[in-house]
C-alpha positions as CSV (number, residue, x, y, z in Angstrom):
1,X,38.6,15.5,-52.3
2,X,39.3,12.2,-51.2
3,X,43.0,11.8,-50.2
4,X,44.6,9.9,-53.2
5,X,45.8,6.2,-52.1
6,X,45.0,6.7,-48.7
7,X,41.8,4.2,-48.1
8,X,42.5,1.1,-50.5
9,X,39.3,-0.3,-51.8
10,X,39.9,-3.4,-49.8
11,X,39.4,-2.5,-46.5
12,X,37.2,-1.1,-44.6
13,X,37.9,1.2,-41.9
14,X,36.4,1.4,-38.1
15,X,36.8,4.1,-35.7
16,X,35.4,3.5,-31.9
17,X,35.6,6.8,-30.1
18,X,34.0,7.7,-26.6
19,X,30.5,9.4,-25.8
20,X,31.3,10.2,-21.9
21,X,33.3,13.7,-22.6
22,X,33.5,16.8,-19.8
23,X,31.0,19.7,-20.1
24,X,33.6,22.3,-21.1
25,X,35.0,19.0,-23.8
26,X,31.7,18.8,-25.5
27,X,31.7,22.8,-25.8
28,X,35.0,22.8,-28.0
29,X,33.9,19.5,-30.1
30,X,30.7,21.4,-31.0
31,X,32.9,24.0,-33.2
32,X,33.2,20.9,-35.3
33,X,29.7,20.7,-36.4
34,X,27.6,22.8,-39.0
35,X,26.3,25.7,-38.6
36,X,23.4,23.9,-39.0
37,X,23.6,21.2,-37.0
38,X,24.7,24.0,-33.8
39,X,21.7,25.6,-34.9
40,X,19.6,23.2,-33.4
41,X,21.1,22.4,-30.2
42,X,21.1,23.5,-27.0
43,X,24.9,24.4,-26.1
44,X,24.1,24.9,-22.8
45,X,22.8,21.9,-20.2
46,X,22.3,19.0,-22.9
47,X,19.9,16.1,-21.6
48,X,21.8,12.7,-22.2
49,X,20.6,11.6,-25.2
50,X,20.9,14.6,-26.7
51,X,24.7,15.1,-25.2
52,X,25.7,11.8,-27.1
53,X,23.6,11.9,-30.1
54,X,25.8,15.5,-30.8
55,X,29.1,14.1,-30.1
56,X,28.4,10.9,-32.3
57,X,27.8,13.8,-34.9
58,X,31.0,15.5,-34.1
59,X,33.0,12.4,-34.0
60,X,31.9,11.7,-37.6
61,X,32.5,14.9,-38.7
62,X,36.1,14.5,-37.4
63,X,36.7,11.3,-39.4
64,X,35.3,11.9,-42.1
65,X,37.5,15.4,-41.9
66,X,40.7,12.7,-41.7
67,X,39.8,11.5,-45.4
68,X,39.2,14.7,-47.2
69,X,40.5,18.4,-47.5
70,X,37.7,20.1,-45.8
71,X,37.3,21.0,-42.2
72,X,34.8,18.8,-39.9
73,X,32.3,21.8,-40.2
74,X,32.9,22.2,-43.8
75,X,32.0,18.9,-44.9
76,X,28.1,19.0,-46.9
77,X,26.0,16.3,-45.9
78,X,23.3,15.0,-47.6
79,X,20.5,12.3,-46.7
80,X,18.7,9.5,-49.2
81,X,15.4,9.0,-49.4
82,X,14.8,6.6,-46.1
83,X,17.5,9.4,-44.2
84,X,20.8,7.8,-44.7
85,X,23.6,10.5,-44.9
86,X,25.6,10.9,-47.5
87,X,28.7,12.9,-48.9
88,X,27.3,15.5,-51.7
89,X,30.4,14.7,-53.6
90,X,33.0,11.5,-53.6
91,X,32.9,8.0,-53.7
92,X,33.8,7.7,-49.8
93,X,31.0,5.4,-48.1
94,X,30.6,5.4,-44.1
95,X,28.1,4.9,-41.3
96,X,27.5,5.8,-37.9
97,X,26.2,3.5,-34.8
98,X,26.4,4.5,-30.9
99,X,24.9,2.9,-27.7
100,X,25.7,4.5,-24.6
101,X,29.1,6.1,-24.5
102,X,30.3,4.4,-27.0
103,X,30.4,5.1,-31.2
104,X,31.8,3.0,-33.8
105,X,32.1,4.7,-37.8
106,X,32.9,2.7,-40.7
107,X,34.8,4.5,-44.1
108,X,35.3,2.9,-47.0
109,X,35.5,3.3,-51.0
110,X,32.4,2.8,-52.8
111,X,29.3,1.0,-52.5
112,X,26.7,0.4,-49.5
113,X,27.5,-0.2,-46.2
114,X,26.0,0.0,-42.8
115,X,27.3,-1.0,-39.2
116,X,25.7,-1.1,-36.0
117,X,26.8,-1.5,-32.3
118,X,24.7,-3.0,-29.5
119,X,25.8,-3.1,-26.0
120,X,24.4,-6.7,-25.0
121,X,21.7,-6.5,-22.2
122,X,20.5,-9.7,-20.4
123,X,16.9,-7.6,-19.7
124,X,15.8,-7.3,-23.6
125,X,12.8,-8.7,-24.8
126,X,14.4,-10.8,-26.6
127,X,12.4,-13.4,-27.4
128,X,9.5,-11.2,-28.3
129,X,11.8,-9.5,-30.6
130,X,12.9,-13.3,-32.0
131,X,9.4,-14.1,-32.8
132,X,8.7,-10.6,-34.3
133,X,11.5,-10.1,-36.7
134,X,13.5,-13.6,-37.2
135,X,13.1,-15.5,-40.4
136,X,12.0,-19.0,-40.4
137,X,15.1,-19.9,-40.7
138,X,16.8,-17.7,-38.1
139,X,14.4,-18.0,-35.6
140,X,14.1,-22.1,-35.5
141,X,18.6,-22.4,-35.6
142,X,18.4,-19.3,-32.6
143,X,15.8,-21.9,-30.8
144,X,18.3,-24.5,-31.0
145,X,21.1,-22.5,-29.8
146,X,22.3,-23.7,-25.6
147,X,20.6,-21.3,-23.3
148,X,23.7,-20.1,-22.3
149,X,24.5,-18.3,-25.6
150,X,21.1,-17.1,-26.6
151,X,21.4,-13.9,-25.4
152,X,25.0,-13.4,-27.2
153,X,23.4,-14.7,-30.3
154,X,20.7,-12.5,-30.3
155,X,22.8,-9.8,-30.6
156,X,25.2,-11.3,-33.0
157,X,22.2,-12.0,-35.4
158,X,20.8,-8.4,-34.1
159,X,23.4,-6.1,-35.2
160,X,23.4,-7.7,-38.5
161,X,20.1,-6.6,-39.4
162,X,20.8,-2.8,-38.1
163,X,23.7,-3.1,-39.9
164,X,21.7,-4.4,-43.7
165,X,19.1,-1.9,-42.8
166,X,21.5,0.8,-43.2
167,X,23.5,-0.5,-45.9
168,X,20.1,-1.0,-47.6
169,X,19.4,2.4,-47.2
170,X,15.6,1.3,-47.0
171,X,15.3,1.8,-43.0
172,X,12.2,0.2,-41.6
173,X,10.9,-0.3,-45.2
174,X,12.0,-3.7,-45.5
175,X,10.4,-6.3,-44.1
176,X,13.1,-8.2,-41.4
177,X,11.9,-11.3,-42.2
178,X,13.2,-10.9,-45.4
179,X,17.1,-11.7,-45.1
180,X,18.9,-13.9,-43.4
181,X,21.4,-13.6,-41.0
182,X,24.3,-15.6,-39.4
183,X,23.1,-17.1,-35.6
184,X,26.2,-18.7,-34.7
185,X,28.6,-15.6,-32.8
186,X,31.5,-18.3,-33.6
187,X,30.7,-16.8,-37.3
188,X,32.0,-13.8,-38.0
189,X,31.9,-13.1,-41.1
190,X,30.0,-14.7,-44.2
191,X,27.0,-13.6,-46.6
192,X,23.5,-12.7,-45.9
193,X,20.8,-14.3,-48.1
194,X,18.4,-11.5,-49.2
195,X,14.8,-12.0,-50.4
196,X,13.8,-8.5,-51.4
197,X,13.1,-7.4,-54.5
198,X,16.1,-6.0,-56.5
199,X,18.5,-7.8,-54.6
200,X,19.6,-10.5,-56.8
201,X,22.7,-9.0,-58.1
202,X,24.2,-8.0,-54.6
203,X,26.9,-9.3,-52.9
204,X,25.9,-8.5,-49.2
205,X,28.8,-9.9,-46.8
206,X,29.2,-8.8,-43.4
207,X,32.1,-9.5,-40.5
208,X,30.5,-9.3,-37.3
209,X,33.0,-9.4,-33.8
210,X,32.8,-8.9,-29.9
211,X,34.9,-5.8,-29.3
212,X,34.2,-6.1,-25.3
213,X,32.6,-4.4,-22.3
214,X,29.4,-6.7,-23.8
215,X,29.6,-4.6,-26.8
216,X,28.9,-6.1,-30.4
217,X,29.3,-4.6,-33.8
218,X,28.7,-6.1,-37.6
219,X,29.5,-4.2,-40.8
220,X,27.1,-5.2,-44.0
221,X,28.2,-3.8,-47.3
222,X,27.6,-5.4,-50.9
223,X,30.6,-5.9,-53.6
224,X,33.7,-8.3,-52.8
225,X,35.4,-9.3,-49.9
226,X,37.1,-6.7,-47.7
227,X,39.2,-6.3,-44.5
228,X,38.7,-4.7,-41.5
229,X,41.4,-2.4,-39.8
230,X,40.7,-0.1,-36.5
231,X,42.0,3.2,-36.3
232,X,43.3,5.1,-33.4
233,X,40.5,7.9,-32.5
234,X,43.2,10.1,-31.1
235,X,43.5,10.9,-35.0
236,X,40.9,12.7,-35.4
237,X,40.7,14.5,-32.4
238,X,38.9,12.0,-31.0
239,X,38.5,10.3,-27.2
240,X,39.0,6.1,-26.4
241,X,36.5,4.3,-25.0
């Protein structure tokens, strides 16, 4: 069970860990997965995406292992309808987000929440994307933004939509035109205005920050404000970036 008094309601919880771990590394961290989860892996020569997308998995595992009296392995997973993953049992909430070598979790008490992490990248499509998935409303203040920052607000605004997408729980279901995000990357933290049907009683809020090496994360949950702290991965086993 969840550890009593140890994650106040208040705050959420982040936890960047590294990606870019040695052969025989990876090997031990894989002990901390499911049977089910080593089950379909290769534990010999992992192609790269495959490499990281295990040790995000591990690295969860770990964390969520520093919240509750159950081993990493141990720990029963379950996923919603659209695929989000879920304790079976306990009111802990968390997601996961990596881009290259680099993860980010959230934890927190209660209700939904999502977080995503993008590594910035001048070469995206970016104004495709923009005219694809903006609202009105985001996509004429992003037009007005100084070239220089168009790119950094791209990804501001971007991660805020991974990030209600998973808190959502709807995935791809709902429509991104539907919600509206903040622009300015000066802004980091406020509401998002949601359209979509059953949404008028949320509270979505998000906190959105540049944590370097052109990397930006935002965290969308729903309920009242809440404060951000970053944990040390090294307590959970876990390497830096």
């Amino acid at each position: 069970m969840i550890q009593d008094n140890h994650l106040p309601a208040h705050i959420i919880e982040i936890w960047p860990f590294g990606l870019a771990e040695s052969p025989d590394r990876t090997k031990t961290l894989l002990a901390s997965l499911a049977a089910d989860e080593q089950d379909r892996i290769n534990v010999g020569i992992f192609p790269e995406i495959g490499r990281r997308h295990a040790i995000s998995r591990v690295g969860l595992r770990r964390v969520l292992s520093s919240y509750l009296d159950v081993a990493p392995q141990e720990i029963s997973l379950i996923k919603g309808e659209h695929g989000k993953p879920f304790l079976a049992t306990g009111d802990l909430a968390f997601n996961l987000s990596h881009t290259g070598d680099h993860a980010l979790v959230a934890v927190s008490r209660h209700g939904d929440l999502g977080i995503d992490l993008e590594k910035i990248r001048e070469s995206a499509p970016i104004e495709d994307l923009a005219l694809r998935c903006f609202s009105p409303e985001e996509l004429e203040q992003w037009q007005r933004c100084p070239s220089e920052l168009r790119v950094t607000s791209f990804f501001h605004l971007w991660a805020q939509k991974e990030a209600f997408l998973k808190a959502h729980g709807g995935g791809m279901t709902i429509p991104l035109k539907d919600f509206d995000c903040s622009v300015d990357p000066a802004v980091g933290s406020g509401t998002i205005r949601s359209r979509i049907d059953g949404d008028a009683t949320k509270s979505w809020r998000f906190i959105a920050s540049d944590l370097g090496q052109d990397l930006r994360f935002a965290i969308v949950w729903d309920g009242e404000e809440k404060v951000i702290f970053e944990r040390n991965p090294e307590d959970a086993g876990l390497s830096r970036w």
